[in-house]
C-alpha positions as CSV (number, residue, x, y, z in Angstrom):
1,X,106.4,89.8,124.8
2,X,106.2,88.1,128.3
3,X,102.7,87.1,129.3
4,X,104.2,85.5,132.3
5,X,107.1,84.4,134.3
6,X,107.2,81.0,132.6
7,X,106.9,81.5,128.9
8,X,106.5,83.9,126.2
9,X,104.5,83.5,123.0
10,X,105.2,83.8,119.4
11,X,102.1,84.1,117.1
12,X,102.3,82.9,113.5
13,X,101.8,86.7,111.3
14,X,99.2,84.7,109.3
15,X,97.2,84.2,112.0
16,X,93.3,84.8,111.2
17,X,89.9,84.0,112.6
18,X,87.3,81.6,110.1
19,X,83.9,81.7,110.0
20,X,81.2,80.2,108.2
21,X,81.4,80.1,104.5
22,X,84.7,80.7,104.0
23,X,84.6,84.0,105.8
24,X,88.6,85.1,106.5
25,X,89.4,87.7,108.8
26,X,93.3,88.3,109.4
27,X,94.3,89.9,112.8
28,X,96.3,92.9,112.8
29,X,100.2,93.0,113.5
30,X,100.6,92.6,117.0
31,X,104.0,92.3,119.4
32,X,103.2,88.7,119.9
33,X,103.6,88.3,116.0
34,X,107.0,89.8,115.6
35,X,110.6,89.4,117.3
36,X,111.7,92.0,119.3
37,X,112.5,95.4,117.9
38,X,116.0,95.0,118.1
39,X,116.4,91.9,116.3
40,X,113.2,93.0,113.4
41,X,114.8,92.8,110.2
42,X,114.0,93.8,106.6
43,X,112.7,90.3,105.4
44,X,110.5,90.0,107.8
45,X,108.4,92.2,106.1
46,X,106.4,90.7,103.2
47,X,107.2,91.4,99.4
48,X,104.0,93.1,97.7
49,X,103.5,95.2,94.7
50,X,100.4,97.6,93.7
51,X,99.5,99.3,90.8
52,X,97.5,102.6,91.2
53,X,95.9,103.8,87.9
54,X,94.0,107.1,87.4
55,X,92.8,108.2,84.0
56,X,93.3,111.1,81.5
57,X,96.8,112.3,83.0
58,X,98.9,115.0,83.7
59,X,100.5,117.0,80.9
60,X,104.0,117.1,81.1
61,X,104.3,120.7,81.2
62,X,102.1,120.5,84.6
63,X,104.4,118.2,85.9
64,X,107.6,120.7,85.4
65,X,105.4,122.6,87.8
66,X,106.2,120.5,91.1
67,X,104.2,121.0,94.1
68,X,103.0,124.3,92.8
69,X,99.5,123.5,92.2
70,X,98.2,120.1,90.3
71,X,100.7,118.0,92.4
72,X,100.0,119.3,95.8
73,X,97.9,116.1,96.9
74,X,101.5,114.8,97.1
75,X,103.4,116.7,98.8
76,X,102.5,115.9,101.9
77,X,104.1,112.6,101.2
78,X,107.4,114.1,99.1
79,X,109.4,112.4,101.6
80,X,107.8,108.8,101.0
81,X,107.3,109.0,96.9
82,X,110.1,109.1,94.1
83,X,108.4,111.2,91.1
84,X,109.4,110.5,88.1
85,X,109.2,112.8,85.0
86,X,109.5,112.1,81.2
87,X,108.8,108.6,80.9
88,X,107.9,107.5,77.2
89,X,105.6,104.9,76.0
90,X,105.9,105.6,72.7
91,X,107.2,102.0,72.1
92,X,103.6,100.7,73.0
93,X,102.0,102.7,70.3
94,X,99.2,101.2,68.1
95,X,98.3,102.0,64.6
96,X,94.4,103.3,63.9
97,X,93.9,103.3,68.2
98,X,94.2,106.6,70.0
99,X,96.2,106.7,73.2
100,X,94.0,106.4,75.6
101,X,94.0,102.9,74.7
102,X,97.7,102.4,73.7
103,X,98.8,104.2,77.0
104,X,96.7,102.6,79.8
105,X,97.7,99.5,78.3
106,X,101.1,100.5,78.3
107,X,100.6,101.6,82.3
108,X,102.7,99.0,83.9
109,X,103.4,96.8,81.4
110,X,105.4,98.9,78.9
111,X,103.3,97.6,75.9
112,X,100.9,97.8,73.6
113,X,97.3,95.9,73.9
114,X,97.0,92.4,72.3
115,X,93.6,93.0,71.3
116,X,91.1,94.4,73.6
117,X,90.9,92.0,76.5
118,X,94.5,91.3,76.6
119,X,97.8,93.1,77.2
120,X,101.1,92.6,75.0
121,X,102.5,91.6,77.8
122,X,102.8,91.0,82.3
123,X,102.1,94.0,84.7
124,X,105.1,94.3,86.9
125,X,103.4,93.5,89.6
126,X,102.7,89.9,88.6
127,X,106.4,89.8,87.8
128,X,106.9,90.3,91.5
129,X,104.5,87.9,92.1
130,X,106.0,85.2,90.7
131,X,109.4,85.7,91.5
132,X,108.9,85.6,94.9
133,X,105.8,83.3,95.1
134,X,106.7,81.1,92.3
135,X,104.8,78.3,94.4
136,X,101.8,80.5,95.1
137,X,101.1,82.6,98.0
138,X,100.6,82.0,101.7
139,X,97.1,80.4,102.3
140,X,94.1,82.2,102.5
141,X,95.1,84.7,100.4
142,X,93.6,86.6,98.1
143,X,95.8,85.7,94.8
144,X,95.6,89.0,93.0
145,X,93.1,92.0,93.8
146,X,91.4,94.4,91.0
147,X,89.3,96.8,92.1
148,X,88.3,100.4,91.1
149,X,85.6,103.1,90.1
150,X,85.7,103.4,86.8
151,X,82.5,104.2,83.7
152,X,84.8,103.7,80.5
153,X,83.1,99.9,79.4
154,X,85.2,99.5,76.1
155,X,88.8,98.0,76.1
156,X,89.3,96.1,79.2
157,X,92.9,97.6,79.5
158,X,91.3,101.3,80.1
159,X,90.1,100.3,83.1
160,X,92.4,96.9,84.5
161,X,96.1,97.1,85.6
162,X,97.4,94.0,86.3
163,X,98.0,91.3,84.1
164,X,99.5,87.3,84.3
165,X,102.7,86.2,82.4
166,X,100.3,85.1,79.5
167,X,99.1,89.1,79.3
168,X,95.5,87.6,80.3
169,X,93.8,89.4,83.4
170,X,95.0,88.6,86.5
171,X,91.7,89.1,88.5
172,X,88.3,89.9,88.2
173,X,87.5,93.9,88.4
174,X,85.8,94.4,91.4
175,X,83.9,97.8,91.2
176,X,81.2,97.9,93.7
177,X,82.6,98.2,98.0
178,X,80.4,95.2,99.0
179,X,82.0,93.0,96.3
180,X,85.7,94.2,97.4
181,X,84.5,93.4,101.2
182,X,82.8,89.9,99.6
183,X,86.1,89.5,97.4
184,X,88.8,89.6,100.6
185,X,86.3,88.7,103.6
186,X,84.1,85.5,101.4
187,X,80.7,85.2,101.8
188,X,78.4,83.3,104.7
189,X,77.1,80.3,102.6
190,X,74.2,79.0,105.0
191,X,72.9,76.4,102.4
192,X,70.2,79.4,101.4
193,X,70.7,81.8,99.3
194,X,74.1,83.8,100.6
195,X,72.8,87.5,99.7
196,X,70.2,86.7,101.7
197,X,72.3,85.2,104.8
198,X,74.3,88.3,104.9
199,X,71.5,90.5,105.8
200,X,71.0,88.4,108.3
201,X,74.6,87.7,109.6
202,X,77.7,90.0,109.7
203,X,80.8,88.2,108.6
204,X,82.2,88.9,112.2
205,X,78.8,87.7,113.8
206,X,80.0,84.0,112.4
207,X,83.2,84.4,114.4
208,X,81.8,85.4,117.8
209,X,83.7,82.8,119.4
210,X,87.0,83.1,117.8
211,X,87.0,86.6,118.7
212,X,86.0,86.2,122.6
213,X,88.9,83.5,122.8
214,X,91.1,86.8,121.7
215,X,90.1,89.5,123.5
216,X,88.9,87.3,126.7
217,X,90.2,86.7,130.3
218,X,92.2,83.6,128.4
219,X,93.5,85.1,125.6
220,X,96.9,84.3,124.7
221,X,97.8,88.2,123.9
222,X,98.2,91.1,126.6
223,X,96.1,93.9,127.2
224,X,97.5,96.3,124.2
225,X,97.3,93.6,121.5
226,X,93.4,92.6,122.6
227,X,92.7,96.3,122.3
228,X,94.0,96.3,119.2
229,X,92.2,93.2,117.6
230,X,88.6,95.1,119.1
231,X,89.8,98.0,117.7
232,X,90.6,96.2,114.1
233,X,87.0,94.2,114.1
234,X,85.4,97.2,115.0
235,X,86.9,98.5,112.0
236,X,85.8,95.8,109.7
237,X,82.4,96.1,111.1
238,X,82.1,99.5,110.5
239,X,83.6,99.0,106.5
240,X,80.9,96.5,106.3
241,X,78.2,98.4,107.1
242,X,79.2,101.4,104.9
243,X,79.7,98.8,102.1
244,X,75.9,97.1,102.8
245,X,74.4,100.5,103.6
246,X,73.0,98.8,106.9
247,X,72.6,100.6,110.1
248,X,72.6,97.9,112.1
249,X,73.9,94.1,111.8
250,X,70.8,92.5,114.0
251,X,69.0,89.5,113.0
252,X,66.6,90.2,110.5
253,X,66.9,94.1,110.9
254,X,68.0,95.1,107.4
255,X,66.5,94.6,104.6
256,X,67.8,93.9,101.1
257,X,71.3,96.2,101.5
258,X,71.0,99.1,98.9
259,X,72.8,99.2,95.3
260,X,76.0,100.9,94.9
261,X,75.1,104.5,94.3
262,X,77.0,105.0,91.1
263,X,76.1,103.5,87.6
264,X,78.2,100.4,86.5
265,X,77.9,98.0,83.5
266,X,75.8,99.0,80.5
267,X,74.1,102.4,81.7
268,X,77.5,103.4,82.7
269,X,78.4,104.0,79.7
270,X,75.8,104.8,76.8
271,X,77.6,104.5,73.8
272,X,80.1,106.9,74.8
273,X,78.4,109.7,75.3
274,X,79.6,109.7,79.5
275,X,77.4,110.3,82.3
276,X,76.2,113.1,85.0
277,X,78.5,112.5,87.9
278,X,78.2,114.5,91.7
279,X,81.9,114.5,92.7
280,X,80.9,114.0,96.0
281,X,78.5,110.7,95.1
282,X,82.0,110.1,92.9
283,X,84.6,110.6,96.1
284,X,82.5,108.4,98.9
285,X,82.1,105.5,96.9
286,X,85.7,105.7,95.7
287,X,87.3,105.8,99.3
288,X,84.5,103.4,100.6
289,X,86.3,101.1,98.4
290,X,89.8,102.5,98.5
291,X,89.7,102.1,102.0
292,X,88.4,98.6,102.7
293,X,91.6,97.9,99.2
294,X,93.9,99.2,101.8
295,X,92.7,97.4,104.7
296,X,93.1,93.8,102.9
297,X,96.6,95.2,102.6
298,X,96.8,95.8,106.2
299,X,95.1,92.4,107.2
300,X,98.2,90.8,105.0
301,X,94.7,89.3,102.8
302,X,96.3,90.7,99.4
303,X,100.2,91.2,98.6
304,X,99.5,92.0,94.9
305,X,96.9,93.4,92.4
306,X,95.8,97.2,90.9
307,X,93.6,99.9,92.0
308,X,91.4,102.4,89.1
309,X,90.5,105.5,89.9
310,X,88.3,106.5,86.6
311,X,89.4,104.8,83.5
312,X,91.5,105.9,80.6
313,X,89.6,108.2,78.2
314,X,87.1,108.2,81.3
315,X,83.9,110.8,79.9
316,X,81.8,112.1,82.8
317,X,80.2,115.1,83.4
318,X,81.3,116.4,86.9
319,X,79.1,118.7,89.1
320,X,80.0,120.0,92.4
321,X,82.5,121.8,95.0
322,X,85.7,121.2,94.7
323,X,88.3,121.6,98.1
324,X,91.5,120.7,98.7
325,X,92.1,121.0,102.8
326,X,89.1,122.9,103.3
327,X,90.4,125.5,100.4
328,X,87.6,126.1,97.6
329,X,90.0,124.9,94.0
330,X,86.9,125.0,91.6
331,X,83.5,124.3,91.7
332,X,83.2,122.0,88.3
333,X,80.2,122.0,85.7
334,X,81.8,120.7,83.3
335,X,78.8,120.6,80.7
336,X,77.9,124.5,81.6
337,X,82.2,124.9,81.1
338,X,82.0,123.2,77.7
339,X,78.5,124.8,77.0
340,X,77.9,121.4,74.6
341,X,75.9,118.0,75.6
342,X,76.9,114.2,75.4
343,X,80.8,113.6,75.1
344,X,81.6,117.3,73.9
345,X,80.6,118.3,77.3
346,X,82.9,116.2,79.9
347,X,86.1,116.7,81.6
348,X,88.0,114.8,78.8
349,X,87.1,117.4,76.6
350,X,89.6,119.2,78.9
351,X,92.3,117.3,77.7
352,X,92.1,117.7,74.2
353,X,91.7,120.9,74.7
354,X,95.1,121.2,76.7
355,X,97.3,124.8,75.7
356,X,100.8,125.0,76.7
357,X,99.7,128.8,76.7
358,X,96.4,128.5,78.0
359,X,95.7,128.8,81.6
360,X,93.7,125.5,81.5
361,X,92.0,126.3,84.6
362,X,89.4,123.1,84.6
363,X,92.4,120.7,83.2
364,X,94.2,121.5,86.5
365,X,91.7,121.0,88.9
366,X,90.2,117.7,87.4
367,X,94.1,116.6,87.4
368,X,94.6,117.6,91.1
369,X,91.3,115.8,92.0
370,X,92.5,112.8,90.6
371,X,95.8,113.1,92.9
372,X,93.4,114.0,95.8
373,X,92.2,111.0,96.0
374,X,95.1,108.7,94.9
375,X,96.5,110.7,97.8
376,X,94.0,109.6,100.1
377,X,94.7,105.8,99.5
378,X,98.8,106.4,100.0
379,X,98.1,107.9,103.2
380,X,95.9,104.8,104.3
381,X,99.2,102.7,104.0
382,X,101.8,105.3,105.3
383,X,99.1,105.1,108.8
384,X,100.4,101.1,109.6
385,X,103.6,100.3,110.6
386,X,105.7,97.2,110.5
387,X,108.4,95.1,112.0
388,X,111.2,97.3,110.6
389,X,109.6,100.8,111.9
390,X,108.2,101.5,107.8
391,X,104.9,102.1,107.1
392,X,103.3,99.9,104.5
393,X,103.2,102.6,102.1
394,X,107.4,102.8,102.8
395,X,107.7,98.9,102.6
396,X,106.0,98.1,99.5
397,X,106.2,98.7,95.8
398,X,103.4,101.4,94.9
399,X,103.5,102.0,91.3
400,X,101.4,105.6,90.6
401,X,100.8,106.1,86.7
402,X,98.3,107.1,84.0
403,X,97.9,106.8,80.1
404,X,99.0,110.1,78.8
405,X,101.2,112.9,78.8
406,X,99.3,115.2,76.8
407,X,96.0,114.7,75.7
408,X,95.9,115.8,71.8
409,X,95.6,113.0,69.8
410,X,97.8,115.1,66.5
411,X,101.0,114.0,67.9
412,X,101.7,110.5,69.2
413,X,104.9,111.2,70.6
414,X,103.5,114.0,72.8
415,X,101.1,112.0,73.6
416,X,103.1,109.1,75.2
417,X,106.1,110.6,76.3
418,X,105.7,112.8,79.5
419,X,103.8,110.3,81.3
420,X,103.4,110.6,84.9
421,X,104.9,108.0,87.0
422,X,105.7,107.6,91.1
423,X,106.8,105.0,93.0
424,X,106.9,104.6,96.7
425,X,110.9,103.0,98.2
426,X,109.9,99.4,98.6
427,X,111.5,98.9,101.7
428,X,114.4,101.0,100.8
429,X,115.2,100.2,97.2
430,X,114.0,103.3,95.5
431,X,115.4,106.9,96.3
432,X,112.8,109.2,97.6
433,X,112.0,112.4,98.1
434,X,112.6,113.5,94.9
435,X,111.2,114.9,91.5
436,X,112.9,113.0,89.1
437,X,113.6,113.8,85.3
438,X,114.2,110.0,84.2
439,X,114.0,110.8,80.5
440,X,114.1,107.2,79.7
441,X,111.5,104.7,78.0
442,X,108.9,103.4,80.5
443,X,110.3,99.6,80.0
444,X,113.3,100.5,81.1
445,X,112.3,102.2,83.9
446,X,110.2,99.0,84.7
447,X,113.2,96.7,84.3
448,X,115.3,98.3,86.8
449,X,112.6,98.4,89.1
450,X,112.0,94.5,88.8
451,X,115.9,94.1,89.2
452,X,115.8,95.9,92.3
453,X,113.0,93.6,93.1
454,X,114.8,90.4,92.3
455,X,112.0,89.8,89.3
456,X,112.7,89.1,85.9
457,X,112.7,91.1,82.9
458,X,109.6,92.3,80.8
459,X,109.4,93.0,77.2
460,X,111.7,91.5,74.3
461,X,114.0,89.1,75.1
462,X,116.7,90.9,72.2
463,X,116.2,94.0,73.7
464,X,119.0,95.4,75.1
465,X,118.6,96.8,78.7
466,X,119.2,100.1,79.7
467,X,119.2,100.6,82.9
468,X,118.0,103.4,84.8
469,X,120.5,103.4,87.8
470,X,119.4,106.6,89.2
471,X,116.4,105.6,90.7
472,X,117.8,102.9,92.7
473,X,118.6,103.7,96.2
């Protein structure tokens, strides 16, 4: 982009502003960042893989349904997702532990838990990781990012979904907004106590000067790309203050920022008994946190990591409207539906209680909630384009999965084959806009998604590869 008759300038992509603390705010893609459109090529855009994880899953037979009814969160991005049916994970099954267990651990990793903090083995999107930041990532990066809404204490696999080489978590679970926003952005450390210093200071209040010098009379950008770094800041300021609950970011105004809504640690889950839940209290602290996951994506902050939406075997008891654009699907009581108390009265009930022949009316429109909102955080990425004209969602590798394809415990095999898997092109690797019957074993399906991605292979070392070709653009 010219700025004047003399010169042009080139910013560096990585380009952020610092503030106190540690605080790290990246600017937003701008023309000065990128060659022109003509000479934009593929590898300009970075390499970043995401696992997106929602508990209890689809049965299979719903699935052979299409767009019909528990899928249409997704059609409105067919185009942009490869859906894959029939996917088996029956390989990762574990003696005396039900599947809600066996298959979120087996949820992009293809194996079994290795006890119950541990996989048997890497997520796939570590595998990325490393084969393309073998000597670590850009700096100021956030390494990995875990983050999610999830009640389901027990088993750290029901509720993480990405794991190192070693099977060991690869980053903390962050389940409340403000830790996300503390997580990507860092904290103001003042010397005092830094809770404190943040009601008293924004994260963007400690870069005041930075962001003058960018959107000033000197400011080495032109007129768009300052518009669009107020507009981006605005944005993070307005994420901050949803995550903080603070109406204002004055000195002194606010005082101690309010608790996440939702229960989390201990009193999230009693013994296993699950929890009242308002789906709307459920939804806005979800996307709260969804949203501010996708815009450390969007910042470039975080290239890798795994978002929950409820864990595996998740037991709540949901209350309230449910709509799907504007169109009433179900208004869910689940204990009232179940007419019991305590775990016999929450949605995973449902589940279990899964017909072939039964109309499974609450089943459906628990499932098709779930999509809802995994919809939501796709269509946060598919909003920002890059240097090659794709979206994020387009560029990278979205993995979309779950930890059953059934529900009734009596028959393993139903129980981990069928399950639910999508995957977004990764900047043209995967074939899209389809409905795919795979009908292959989930490691495989993994493996050929890591070739395509230049990553190694996962699972045993003896085992012979099968690759699924078909899913390979």
């Amino acid at each position: 982009m010219i700025l004047d008759s003399k010169k042009s300038i080139r910013l560096n992509r990585r380009t952020m502003l610092k503030g106190l603390g540690g605080a790290v705010v990246g600017l937003p893609l701008l023309e000065e960042m990128v060659a022109p459109a003509m000479a934009a090529k593929a590898d300009e855009v970075p390499v970043r893989a995401f696992n997106v994880f929602f508990g209890l899953g689809i049965p299979a037979p719903l699935q052979a349904e299409g767009f019909s009814d528990v899928l249409r969160p997704l059609e409105p991005l067919k185009d942009k997702l490869l859906i894959m049916r029939n996917v088996d994970h029956v390989r990762a099954d574990e003696k005396g532990i039900n599947a809600h267990f066996d298959g979120a651990s087996a949820s992009f990793t293809a194996e079994g838990p290795d006890g119950e903090a541990k996989s048997g083995g890497p997520s796939i999107d570590q595998m990325v990781r490393h084969a393309h930041y073998a000597k670590g990532l850009p700096s100021g990066m956030v390494p990995t990012l875990v983050a999610g809404t999830f009640f389901r204490r027990s088993r750290v696999s029901r509720y993480v979904h990405s794991y190192n080489l070693d099977g060991t978590v690869a980053g903390s679970m962050q389940e409340r907004p403000r830790d996300v926003f503390e997580r990507v952005f860092g904290t103001i450390d003042t010397g005092k106590n830094p809770r404190r210093s943040r009601l008293k200071r924004s994260v963007l209040d400690t870069m005041v000067d930075q962001y003058r010098h960018f959107t000033g009379a000197n400011s080495p950008l032109g007129s768009a790309s300052k518009a669009r770094v107020k507009d981006h800041l605005d944005r993070i300021r307005e994420y901050e203050q949803r995550a903080y609950g603070m109406s204002e970011l004055k000195a002194g105004a606010p005082a101690m920022p309010p608790r996440s809504e939702l229960l989390h640690g201990g009193p999230a889950d009693p013994g296993g008994e699950g929890i009242d839940m308002d789906l709307d209290d459920l939804t806005k602290e979800w996307r709260l946190l969804a949203d501010l996951y996708a815009l450390a994506i969007e910042m470039d902050r975080v290239r890798f990591g795994a978002l929950t939406f409820l864990a595996a075997g998740e037991r709540l008891r949901i209350t309230g409207d449910y709509k799907l654009n504007g169109e009433l699907i179900y208004s869910f009581n689940d204990a009232k539906d179940q007419n019991a108390t305590g775990s016999k009265g929450c949605s995973h009930e449902w589940w279990h209680k899964f017909g072939e022949k039964k109309k499974n009316t609450q089943l459906r429109a628990h499932a098709q909630m779930k999509l809802r909102e995994i919809a939501h955080f796709l269509n946060r990425l598919d909003q920002s384009k890059e240097a090659n004209g794709r979206s994020i969602l387009e560029n990278s590798m979205i993995t979309v999965s779950t930890e059953s394809g059934d529900g009734r415990h009596s028959d393993v095999k139903r129980e981990l084959s069928g399950v639910f898997h999508c995957i977004t092109g990764a900047n043209g690797r995967f074939k899209t806009g389809q409905i795919m019957d795979v009908k292959s074993e989930g490691i495989d399906v993994y493996n050929t998604m890591l070739s395509a991605m230049n990553a190694k292979h996962i699972g045993p070392a003896k085992r012979e590869h099968r690759s699924v070709d078909k899913i390979r653009a």
